[in-house]
C-alpha positions, 0 to 999 in steps of 0.5 A, a space after each residue: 500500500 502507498 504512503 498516500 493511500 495509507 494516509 487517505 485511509 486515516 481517518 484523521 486526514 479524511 477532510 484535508 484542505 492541505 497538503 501533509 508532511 510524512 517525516 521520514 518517508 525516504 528514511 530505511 528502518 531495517 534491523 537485524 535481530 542481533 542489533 536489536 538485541 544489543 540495543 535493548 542490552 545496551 540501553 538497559 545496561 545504561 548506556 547513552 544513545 550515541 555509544 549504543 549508535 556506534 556499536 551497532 554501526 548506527 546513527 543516533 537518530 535511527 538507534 533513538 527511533 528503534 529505541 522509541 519503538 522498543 518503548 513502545 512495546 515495552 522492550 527496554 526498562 525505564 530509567 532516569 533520562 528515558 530514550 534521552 539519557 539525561 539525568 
């Protein structure tokens, strides 16, 4: 199914007057298992986004939306600073 079609089929946007802006459309979000694993360790471990980025040969900005999309599952534990790591 396209972006558009899934957008139409929202009912959110059924009365758009306006053009809408997807965020990050282009963007490629494949994980494997194993990075996936070493991020939730990682994290749960207490580590901060950027190292846990580089050790699975990531950018921040990817590892921190897989890490949302782990704390939406329930995946990784809540800790002081949350996704962001700030104490």
């Amino acid at each position: 199914m396209s972006t558009d079609l899934a957008v139409a089929r929202d009912k959110r946007y059924s009365k758009l007057t306006e053009p809408v802006y997807i965020v990050g459309r282009e963007w490629c979000f494949e994980w494997f298992k194993t990075e996936i694993d070493t991020v939730i360790d990682l994290y749960n471990r207490g580590y901060g986004l950027t190292i846990i980025a580089r050790r699975v040969d990531s950018t921040p900005r990817d590892t921190f939306l897989l890490l949302l999309d782990l704390a939406e599952q329930g995946r990784v534990k809540r800790r002081p600073g949350y996704l962001w790591g700030a104490m």
